[in-house]
C-alpha atoms as one frame of an Amber mdcrd trajectory, in Angstrom:
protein
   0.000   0.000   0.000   1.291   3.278  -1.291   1.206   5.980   1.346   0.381
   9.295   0.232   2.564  12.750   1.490   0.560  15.191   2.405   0.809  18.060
   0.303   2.986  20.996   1.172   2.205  24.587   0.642   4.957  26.407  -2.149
   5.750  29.336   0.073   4.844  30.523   3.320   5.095  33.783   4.998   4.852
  35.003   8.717   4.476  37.768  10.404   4.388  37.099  14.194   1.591  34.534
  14.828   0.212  34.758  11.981   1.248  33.124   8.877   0.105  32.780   5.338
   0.394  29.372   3.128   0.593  29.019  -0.015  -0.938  26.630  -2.019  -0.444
  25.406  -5.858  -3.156  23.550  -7.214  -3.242  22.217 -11.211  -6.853  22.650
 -12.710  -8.248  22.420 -16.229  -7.579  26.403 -16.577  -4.177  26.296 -15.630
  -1.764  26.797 -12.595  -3.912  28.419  -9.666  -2.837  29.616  -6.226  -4.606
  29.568  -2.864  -3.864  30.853   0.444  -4.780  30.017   4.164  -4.044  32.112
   6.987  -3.577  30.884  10.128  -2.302  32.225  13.657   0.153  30.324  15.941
  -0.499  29.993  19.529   0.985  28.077  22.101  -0.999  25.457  24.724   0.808
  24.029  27.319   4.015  22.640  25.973   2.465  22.199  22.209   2.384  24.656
  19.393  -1.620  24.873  17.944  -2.695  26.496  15.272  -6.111  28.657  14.558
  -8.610  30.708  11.881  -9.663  32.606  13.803  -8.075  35.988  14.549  -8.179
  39.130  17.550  -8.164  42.703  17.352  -4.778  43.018  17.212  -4.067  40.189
  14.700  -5.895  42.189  12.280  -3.053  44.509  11.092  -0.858  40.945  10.378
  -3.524  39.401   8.772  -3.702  42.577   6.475   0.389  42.602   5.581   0.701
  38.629   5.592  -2.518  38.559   2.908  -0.861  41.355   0.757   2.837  39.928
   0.870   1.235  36.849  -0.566  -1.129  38.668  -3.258   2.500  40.487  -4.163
   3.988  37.126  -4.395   1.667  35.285  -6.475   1.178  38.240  -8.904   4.802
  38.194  -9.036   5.654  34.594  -9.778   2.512  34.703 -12.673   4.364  37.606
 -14.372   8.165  35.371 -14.212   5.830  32.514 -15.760
């Protein structure tokens, strides 16, 4: 039985907490991108990870969703 690797995203980028990933997904139409944003947070001893977001996350969630429009725009204009 083959086992399958889980799929990895292409780039990620953090600010903080909060991170972008970056994922590269073959369709019919072509190469497409997508992007999950997620924020770090420690319980106990172990490293979690969440969607949902505070107040103050806000601002990261902002730069971390632009630094990854900047860098998918730029890798479809290298292509």
């Amino acid at each position: 039985m083959k086992c399958k690797q889980k799929q990895q995203p292409v780039h990620e980028i953090r600010l903080g907490a909060v991170k972008a990933a970056i994922w590269e997904n073959e369709t019919s139409a072509g190469l497409r991108h997508n992007v999950t944003i997620s924020r770090l947070y420690k319980d106990g001893d172990e490293w979690r990870n969440t969607d949902s977001f505070g107040r103050d996350d806000l601002p990261l969630v902002a730069k971390v969703v632009d630094q990854a429009h900047s860098w998918i725009f730029e890798l479809g204009a290298t292509s």
